[in-house]
C-alpha positions, 0 to 999 in steps of 0.5 A: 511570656514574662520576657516578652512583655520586659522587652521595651519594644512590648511596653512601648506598643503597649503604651501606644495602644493605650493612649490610642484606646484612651483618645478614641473612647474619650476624645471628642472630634467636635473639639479642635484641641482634640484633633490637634492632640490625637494628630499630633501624636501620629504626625510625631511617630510617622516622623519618627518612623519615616526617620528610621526608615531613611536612616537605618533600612536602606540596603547597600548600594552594590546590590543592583535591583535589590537597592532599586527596588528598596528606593523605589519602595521608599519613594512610593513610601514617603509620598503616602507619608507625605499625604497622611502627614497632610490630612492630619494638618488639614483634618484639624479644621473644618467648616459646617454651612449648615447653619448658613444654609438654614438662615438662606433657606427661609430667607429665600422662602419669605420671598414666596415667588420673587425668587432667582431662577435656576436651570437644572441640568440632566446630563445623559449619555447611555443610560435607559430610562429606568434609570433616568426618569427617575431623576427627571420626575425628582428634578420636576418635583423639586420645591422651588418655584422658578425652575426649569429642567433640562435634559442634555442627551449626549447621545442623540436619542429620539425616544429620550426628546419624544418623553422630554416633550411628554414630560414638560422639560426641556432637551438639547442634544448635539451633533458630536460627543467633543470634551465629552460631559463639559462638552454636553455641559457647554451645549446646554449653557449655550441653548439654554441661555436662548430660552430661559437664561437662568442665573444659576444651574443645578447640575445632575448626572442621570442617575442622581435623583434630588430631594425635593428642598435641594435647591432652597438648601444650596442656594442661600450659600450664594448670598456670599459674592465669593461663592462661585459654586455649591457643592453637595455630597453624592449618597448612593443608594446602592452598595458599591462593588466591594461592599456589595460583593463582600455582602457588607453593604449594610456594614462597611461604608463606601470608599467615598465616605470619608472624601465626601463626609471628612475631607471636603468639610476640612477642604472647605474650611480652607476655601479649598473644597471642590466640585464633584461633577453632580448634585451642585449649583454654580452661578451661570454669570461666571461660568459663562465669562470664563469660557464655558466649563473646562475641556482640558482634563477628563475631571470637569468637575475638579478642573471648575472649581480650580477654574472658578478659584483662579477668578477669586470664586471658590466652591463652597461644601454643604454636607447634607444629602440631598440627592440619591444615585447610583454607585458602580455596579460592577468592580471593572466600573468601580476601578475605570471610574478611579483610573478616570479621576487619577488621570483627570488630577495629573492632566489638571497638575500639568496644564499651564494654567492649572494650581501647579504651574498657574497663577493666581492661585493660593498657596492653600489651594496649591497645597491641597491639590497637591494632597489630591495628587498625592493621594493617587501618586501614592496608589502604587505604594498598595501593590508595593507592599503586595509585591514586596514580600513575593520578591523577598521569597522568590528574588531574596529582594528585601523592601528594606533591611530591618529585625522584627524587633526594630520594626516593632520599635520604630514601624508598629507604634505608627500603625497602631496609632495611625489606625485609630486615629483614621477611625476616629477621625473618620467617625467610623467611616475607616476600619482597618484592613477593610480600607485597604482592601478597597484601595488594593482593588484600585490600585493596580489598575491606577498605578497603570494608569500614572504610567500611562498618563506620564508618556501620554497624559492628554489624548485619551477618551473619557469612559463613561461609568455604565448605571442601570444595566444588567446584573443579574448573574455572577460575573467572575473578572478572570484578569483581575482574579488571575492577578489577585489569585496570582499574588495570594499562590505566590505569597502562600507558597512563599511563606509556608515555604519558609515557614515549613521548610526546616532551616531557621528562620532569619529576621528577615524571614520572621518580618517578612513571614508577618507581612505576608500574612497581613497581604494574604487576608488583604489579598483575599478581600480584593480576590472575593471583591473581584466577583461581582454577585448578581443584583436581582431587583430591577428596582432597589428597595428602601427599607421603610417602616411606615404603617398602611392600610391595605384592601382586599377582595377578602377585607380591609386590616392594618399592616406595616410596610418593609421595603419599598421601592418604585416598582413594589413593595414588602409588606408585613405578613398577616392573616389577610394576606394568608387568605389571598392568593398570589397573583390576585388584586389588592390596593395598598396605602401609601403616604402621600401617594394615596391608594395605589392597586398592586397584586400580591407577587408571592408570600414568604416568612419575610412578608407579603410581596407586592407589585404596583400596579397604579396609573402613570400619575401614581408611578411619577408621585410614587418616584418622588416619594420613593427618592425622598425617603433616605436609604437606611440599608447603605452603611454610612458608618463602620459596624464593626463585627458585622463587617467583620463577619460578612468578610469572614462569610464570603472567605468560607469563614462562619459566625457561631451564635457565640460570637466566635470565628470558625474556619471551615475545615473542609475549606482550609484544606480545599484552598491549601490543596489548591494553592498547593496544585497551583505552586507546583504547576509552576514548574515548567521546565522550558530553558531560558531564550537564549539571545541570537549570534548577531553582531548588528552594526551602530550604523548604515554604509555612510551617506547622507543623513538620514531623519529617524525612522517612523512607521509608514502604513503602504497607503501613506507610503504610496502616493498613486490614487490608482497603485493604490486602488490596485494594492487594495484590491490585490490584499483582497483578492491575491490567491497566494495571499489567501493561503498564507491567511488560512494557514495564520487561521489555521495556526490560531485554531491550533493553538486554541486546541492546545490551549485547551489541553490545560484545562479539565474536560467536562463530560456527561454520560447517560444510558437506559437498558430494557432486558429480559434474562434467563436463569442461565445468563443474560445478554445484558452488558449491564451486570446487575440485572437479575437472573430469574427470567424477569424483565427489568430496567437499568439506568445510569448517568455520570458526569464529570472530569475524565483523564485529565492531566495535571500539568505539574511539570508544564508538558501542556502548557510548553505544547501550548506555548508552543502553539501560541509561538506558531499561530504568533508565526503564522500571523507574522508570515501572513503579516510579510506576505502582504508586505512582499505583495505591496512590493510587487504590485508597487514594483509591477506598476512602476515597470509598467509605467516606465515601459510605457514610457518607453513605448512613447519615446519609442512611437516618438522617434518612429514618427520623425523617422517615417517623416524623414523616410518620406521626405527623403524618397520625395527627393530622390524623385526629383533627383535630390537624394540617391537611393542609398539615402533612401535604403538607409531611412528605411533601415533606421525606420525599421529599427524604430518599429521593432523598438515599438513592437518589444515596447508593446510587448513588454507592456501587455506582459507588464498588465498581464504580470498585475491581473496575476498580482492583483487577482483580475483583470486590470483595465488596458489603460492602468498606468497611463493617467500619471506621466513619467517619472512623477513619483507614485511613492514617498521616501522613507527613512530607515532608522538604526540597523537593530531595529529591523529585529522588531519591525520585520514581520518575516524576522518577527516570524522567524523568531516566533519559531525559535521560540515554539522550538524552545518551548518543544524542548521544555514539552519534551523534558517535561514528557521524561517525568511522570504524567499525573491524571485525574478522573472525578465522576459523579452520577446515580445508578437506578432501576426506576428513571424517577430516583435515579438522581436519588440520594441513595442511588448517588454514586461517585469516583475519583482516580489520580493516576501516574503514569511513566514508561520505566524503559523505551529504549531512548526514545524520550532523551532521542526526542529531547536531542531532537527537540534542541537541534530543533531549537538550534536550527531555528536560531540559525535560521532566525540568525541568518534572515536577520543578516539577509535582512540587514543586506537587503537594507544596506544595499538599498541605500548604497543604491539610493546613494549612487543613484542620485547622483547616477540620475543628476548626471544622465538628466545632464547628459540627456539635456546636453544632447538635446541641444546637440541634436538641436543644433544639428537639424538646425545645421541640416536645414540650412544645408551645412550638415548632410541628413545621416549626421543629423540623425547620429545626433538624435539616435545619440539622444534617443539612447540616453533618453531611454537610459534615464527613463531605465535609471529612474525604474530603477531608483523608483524600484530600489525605493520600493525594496527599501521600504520592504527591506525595513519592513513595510509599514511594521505590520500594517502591511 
């Protein structure tokens, strides 16, 4: 110990937490000299810090990932520095309007009636009305006397106006949800200016409930012309998810505390505080002349104020609480509602009018946006520091280079500090760890949210936080709990790896060993925050202690209230109510309501439960008061044990009376023998994908040029109205189609099966026996029955978990990634064979209008050939043709007609080829409405040639099968290695149906069996050998569709090159013979060409037309195939 503390590092950290324990207990945050002291003094050693880690912790750069990573660590890493460095500036002013709000407030009162107007605002989406009548009976019992409600219903409910007009307010609703709530907002400036036009709007969400002097409070802060708006702070009266589901709602302050009670203050002191979305009051003038309020970003509220600011009007922070809502009520609420003002703060950073890129802003106000930014830039930092210390164990990647020493010399001063400060300068509103742990809870969803926001910032829907729903159940989030619990295995199994695995421990090991025990008890906050505990009360309860009087049917006596709430109330026990009985009448007072009946709900050592009973005149005044009283059982500052406690409660940890913290044993080895079982189920011995032996070509044959590919749905691609009624009707009704959907059902269902397997079956068994027995046995299989000739009764019951396998070598869960490859299959064949169908159908239709087409050129040319015939047997009647003309006109006539008759033939096979296709019958005139050859399909543009992997559904399903292939390979290596089972069962047995679940006729069982065949002749290695021929064949045959692929493609646009030319020149030659066969009847007619000539010409012609009509199929044809070839509609087929 000696050594340790002559170490510098020890007396340096030594002297650090002495100055930090110094200025905590001694500074004062009312001073400015104190907080520029206490801040400097951070400022100084995060500069010291960030210094040292630049300089002397940055790894090599030849080490691939592991130097990427590190730089990636210190980006993320400098910019929560940078925003730290920021705060501590800004924290060193702050601005209290409260004195101004006072001297606004009785100078508006003296004025009595003659008083400016407000509208107040009730913006609603979805919420009940438990929810938002309490709002709207606060709103109308707000102390001013020229005010008017209104609510703006951006759901359109018919019962929401129907209470509306009860209630004496007004409502507005609109046809369509456009902008979301600054588009509700601007529906109701633009209504309301038609009716009461009042020069200033409060605006509330639905579930915020105002205090009765809110207005008179916020309104003298506008005597300032530069004050465009007046924000005030949102108090919840409902612990928010973490403090809720950690049980420290009346110890551990919301996240929002120290945004809304340190932060805006020294914001505003700058000019720079901003709108929060509720609870404000902007004057109507300006919000009118700047359009309205802003629809560029999902944040409104920020987005006004910046709006404002830009016109020379800032926004103006009143610190008083003077409204009640409610906070998120589950964790998934809590985390979209933060993802929601991430994106809202990088959509506002990157608008062209916005404090970054905009004028007319000030640098200060340039300066703390960017804080703002920053603050959510800097959210990835939190699952940094969760995910470094996995990659140290399992990757060997170090987030930087440094001995424990010099971390305690350069990295632990900083920290110390920095959380004292925090604490300090929060006033109690930040603790260490416990902060943390609500920031990890957001920031994995949060830094998905930056990635998402810079590929696609704009475009994406406003999510409206749920209030007043359901939470009476337990309700596990199992995606958040699976990535917290993921972390928490992967960091226990890493460092007691380390720690217990005998080789000697580096200094990277002993650094690394700390920080995972730091990301463990962080990790483990966030895995317990991620189950939301039920919330009973419909109503919540407002601890109040008032006095009361209280009359019964068995006397009048005094009490004192508990809690109150809307609906009921806890009062005091005491002997009158100790001579009641539950259910019956009493009346209670309450201050100012009155006299209010209630019934007694139930007795306990907590109180009397009532339940209010009054009329709807008593409820509406009970509302108001009930949300004047200010919440005392929502912590507004850090007590620190208790928080403490409360974690430690919720982990399984329990507080003796002593004060000490004991960890329950029983827990310790529950959570080690799981952690152990989850490690080791880890192992899963599936090989690695190897890639396929393809060589893909950087281009297509060479041809013209050709634009980037983009998926085309078929109904995009197909510009025929009626190919595409017969399409859809075809996907719906095509028999072959069926079996492929109910084999990727099928496929599913199976994988569902085996997906099971993985987890434990749960079973229950119960049987009853009457028997009589004899003293020379019994016929009873039950065993303990007695054998003197009496009749008797046996009972047993079990339940449990029977013969499960624990998957320790990944044989269940290869079978059931194997199964998923497959159904993955399945829907990908079904997927090509509705892409295949579209093709057919689309092929089948382009014949047929082509014979069609054909069939009419054919009834042409027959029609001038029975003209011709005619009029050459008219002329040999008078002697001017021989009867060899007239053979040889019949003969060409004939021709013509069997020509007709294969045309009609082909036509009536072409419909009855599609009543196949399409699955009925189709009507005898499909495909004579368009005229041939308008297109009935749009080009399509192929990209490069490695793409058809990814687009092809058949590729897409052939690759899922090497895939279930290989995962049969790791099933069938994991089936080489023991097989552990587990049976748990858990029941009574009993002579009496009435004790059978009696403690002392309980009984339990717990078996862990292993089980592996010593010698089977072979049969495992054979289905090993099996299992990657398997795999080799389905990479081969992966391979070879691939290559098919690629052909089908590549002849396609050979053809689509060869063909246009092909068409250019037989439309050429078709229009020269055209006018051959033109000249010649012109010859014929005035004599100077003999008939037969003439008809060569046009026979001639006859031939190339038919030619063309045949070319033009084909071109549409090879159209088809190419959108086939390179997959269809990539999916959508």
């Amino acid at each position: 110990m000696s050594s340790l503390i002559a170490t510098p590092e020890f007396q340096f950290n030594a002297l650090i937490a002495g100055i930090a324990l110094l200025l905590m207990s001694r500074a004062s945050v009312e001073r400015i000299s104190h907080r520029m002291l206490f801040g400097a003094l951070t400022a100084l050693l995060l500069l010291r810090y960030a210094v040292w880690r630049v300089v002397a912790t940055m790894p090599p750069s030849d080490l691939g990932f592991g130097t990427l990573f590190a730089w990636v660590f210190l980006c993320f890493e400098l910019t929560a520095i940078v925003y730290t460095l920021m705060s501590i500036h800004m924290l060193v002013r702050r601005r209290d309007n409260r004195p101004q709000a006072d001297r606004g407030e009785a100078a508006l009162r003296a004025r009595g009636e003659q008083v400016p107007a407000v509208d107040v605002f009730i913006c609603t989406y979805n919420e009940e009305l438990a929810v938002l009548e309490k709002t709207i009976i606060a709103a109308q019992a707000i102390d001013y006397p020229q005010l008017k409600v209104w609510v703006l219903d951006d759901t359109r409910r018919d019962w929401l106006r129907d209470y509306c007009e009860r209630r004496g307010v007004h409502y507005a609703r609109r046809p369509d949800n456009s902008h979301a709530k600054a588009g509700n907002l601007n529906n109701g400036l633009r209504l309301s200016a038609d009716v009461t036009n009042a020069p200033f709007i409060l605006v509330l969400d639905a579930d915020f409930a105002p205090q009765r002097e809110i207005v008179y409070r916020m309104l003298g802060l506008f005597e300032d012309r530069r004050v465009g708006l007046v924000q005030t702070p949102q108090f919840y009266y409902n612990a928010d998810p973490i403090q809720h589901n950690l049980r420290a709602a009346d110890s551990w302050v919301d996240e929002q505390r120290v945004f809304f009670d340190v932060l805006q203050p020294a914001k505003d002191a700058a000019d720079s505080a901003f709108c929060v979305g509720t609870s404000f009051i902007v004057r109507r003038d300006l919000i009118t002349a700047a359009g309205g309020f802003p629809v560029g970003s999902v944040c409104e509220d920020i987005h006004t104020t910046y709006l404002l600011l830009r016109r020379g009007h800032v926004t103006r922070w009143l610190g008083e609480r003077l409204s009640n809502g409610l906070s998120a009520e589950s964790i998934v609420d809590y985390i979209n509602q933060r993802s929601r003002w991430c994106l809202g703060t990088v959509q506002l950073a990157l608008l062209p009018d916005g404090p970054l890129r905009g004028a007319g802003y000030s640098l200060s106000a340039r300066l703390h946006f960017l804080h703002g930014l920053l603050h959510w830039l800097g959210k990835p930092f939190m699952a940094l520091i969760m995910l470094a210390p996995v990659l140290y164990w399992y990757a060997g990647v170090s987030a930087f280079h440094a001995t424990p020493q010099a971390f305690a010399a350069y990295g632990l001063p900083p920290l110390m500090m920095f959380w004292a400060y925090s604490y300090w300068i929060s006033q109690r509103r930040c603790l260490p760890v416990f902060s943390e742990v609500s920031q990890l809870v957001a920031a994995m969803a949060v830094t998905g949210t930056l990635v998402s926001a810079m590929l696609r910032p704009f475009g994406h829907p406003f999510k409206v936080t749920a209030k007043g729903l359901d939470r009476s159940r337990t309700v596990v989030h199992w995606k958040l709990v699976a990535v917290f619990g993921g972390l928490f295995v992967a960091l226990q199994g890493g460092g007691a790896s380390a720690a217990l695995g005998g080789a000697a421990l580096t200094p990277g090991d002993e650094l690394n060993l700390v920080w995972t025990g730091i990301a463990l008890v962080l990790c483990l906050g966030a895995l317990m925050a991620c189950v939301d505990l039920p919330r009973p009360e419909q109503e919540e309860r407002f601890p109040w202690r008032a006095r009361t009087r209280v009359r019964t049917a068995a006397g009048e006596g005094d009490s004192r209230f508990v809690n109150i709430a809307a609906d009921g109330a806890l009062l005091e026990g005491g002997s009158l109510f100790k001579r009641l009985r539950v259910g019956q009448p009493l009346e209670v007072y309450v201050d100012p309501v009155g006299w209010l009946p209630a019934l007694l709900a139930g007795r306990s050592s907590a109180g009397a439960e009532l339940r209010f009973a009054g009329t709807e005149a008593q409820r509406e005044h009970l509302v108001s008061h009930v949300f004047n009283v200010v919440p005392s059982h929502v912590a507004v500052q850090v007590r620190p044990w208790r928080a403490a406690s409360a974690l430690f409660a919720s982990a399984g940890f329990r507080s003796p009376d002593a004060g000490f913290v004991r960890l329950s044993l029983r827990l310790i080895l529950l959570v080690l023998a799981a952690c152990v079982l989850l490690v080791v189920s880890g192992c899963n011995l599936t090989p690695p994908m190897k890639q396929p032996d393809l060589t893909m070509p950087s281009q297509w044959p060479a041809g013209a040029a050709r634009p980037a590919a983009e998926p085309v749905d078929w109904r995009g691609f197909v510009q025929d109205d009626e190919l595409r009624g017969l399409i859809s009707t075809a996907l719906s009704r095509n028999r072959d189609l069926r079996v492929y959907a109910a084999k990727a059902r099928e496929a599913r269902a199976v994988y569902a099966a085996s997906r099971a397997s993985l987890f434990p079956p749960l079973g229950l068994s119960a049987h009853a026996q009457r028997a009589q027995t004899t003293p020379q046995g019994s016929l009873s299989p039950v065993g303990n029955l007695p054998s003197d000739g009496s009749v008797s009764n046996s009972f047993d019951v079990q339940a449990g978990v029977t013969s499960y396998e624990l998957d320790f070598f990944g044989r269940q869960q290869s079978g059931a990634q194997q199964g998923g490859s497959l159904a993955d299959a399945g829907d990908r064949d079904y997927a090509a064979a509705r892409m295949n169908l579209v093709g057919e159908v689309s092929n089948a239709y382009l014949t047929l209008r082509a014979d069609r087409a054909l069939l009419s050129l054919a009834d042409s040319n027959a029609a001038g050939l029975a003209a011709n015939a005619d009029m050459i047997g008219r002329a040999k009647a008078v002697g001017g043709a021989a009867q060899l003309d007239v053979y040889r006109a019949q003969s060409l006539l004939q021709n013509a007609r069997v020509r007709q008759e294969e045309y009609r033939m082909r036509v009536a096979q072409d419909l009855q080829g599609l009543n196949v296709l399409v699955g009925e019958s189709v009507p005898p005139d499909t495909g004579a409405a368009r005229p041939w050859p308008q297109r009935s399909t749009a080009q399509v543009a192929p990209g490069m040639p490695s793409s058809l992997l990814q687009r092809r559904p058949d590729l897409l399903a052939a690759y899922a099968r090497v895939e279930a292939a290989n995962s049969g390979v790791g099933a069938a290596k994991a089936a080489m290695l023991p097989t552990i089972s587990l049976t748990a069962l858990t029941g009574g047995v009993s002579r009496e149906l009435s004790t059978l679940l009696s403690g002392s006729n309980s009984s339990w069982a717990g078996v862990l069996g292993v089980s592996l065949p010593l010698f089977d002749w072979g049969r495992r290695s054979a289905n090993v050998t099996a299992s990657e021929e398997r795999l080799a064949a389905a990479m081969a045959s992966y391979e070879s569709a691939a290559q098919v692929a690629l052909r089908e493609t590549a002849n396609a646009l050979i053809a689509d090159d060869h063909l246009t030319p092909q068409l250019e020149a037989q439309q050429a030659r078709v229009q020269a013979l055209e006018k051959v066969a033109s000249i010649s009847r012109t010859r014929f007619r005035s004599g100077m060409e003999d008939y037969f000539s003439s008809q060569d010409a046009q026979r001639e012609l006859y031939a190339e037309q038919q030619q063309l009509i045949e070319l033009q199929l084909k071109a549409a044809v090879n159209m088809v195939n190419l959108y086939k070839a390179i997959g269809g509609g990539w999916g959508a087929a």
